[in-house]
C-alpha positions in Angstrom: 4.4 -6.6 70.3 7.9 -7.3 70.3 7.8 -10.4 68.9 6.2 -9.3 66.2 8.6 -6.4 65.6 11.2 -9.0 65.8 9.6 -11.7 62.9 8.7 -8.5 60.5 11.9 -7.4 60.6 13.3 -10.9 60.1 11.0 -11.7 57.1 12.2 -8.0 55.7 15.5 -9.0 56.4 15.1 -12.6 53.9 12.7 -10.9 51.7 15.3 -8.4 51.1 17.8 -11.4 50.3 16.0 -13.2 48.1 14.6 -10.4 46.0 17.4 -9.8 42.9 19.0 -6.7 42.5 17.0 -4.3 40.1 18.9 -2.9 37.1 19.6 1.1 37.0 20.5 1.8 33.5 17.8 2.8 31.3 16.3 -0.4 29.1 16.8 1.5 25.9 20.5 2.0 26.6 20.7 -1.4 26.8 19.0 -1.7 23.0 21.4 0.6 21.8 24.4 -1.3 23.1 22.9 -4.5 21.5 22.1 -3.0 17.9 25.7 -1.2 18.2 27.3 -4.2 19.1 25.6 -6.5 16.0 26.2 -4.1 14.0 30.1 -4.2 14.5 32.2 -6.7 12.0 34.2 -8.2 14.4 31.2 -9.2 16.5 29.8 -11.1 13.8 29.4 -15.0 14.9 29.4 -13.8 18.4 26.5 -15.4 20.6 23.6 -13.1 21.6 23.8 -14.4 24.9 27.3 -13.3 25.3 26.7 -9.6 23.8 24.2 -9.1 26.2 26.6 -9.9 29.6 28.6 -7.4 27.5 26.4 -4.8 27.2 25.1 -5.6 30.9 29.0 -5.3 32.4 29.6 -2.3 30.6 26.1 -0.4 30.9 26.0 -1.3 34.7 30.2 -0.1 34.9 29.6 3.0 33.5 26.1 4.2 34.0 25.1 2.5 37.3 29.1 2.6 38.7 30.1 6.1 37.2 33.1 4.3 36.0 35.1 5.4 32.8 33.8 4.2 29.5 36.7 3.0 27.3 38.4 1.3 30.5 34.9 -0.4 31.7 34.0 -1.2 27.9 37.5 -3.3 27.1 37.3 -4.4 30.8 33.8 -6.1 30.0 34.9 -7.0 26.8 37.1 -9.3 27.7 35.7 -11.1 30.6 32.4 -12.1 28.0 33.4 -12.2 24.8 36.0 -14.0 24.9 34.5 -17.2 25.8 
């Protein structure tokens, strides 16, 4: 019995660590930061791919983190858009 207790635990244990983090903020929060962030002219030319880890570092900052908006938002900002 032990040994079994023992190999659950471990499998947990790895299933746990291989198993990605699930995302808090609401989906449609993350829809309106993308439509808000096209929709802004000094966006324009800006890859999709890169408005999205925007929208991801912010969302996650200041909905998942509690951190403040503005400070999270220009924090994001600038580690993915300016690639």
């Amino acid at each position: 019995m032990r040994r079994f207790l023992i190999s659950a635990l471990t499998g947990l244990t790895l299933l746990l660590a291989i198993v990605p983090t699930a995302i808090a903020y609401p989906e449609d929060q993350f829809n309106e930061c993308m439509i808000a962030a096209k929709a802004n002219p000094s966006l324009v030319g800006v890859s999709e791919s890169y408005i999205e880890g925007f929208c991801d570092c912010a969302l996650t900052a200041i909905l998942d983190e509690g951190k403040n908006d503005v400070a999270s938002a220009n924090k994001c900002a600038k580690e993915t858009l300016n690639q």
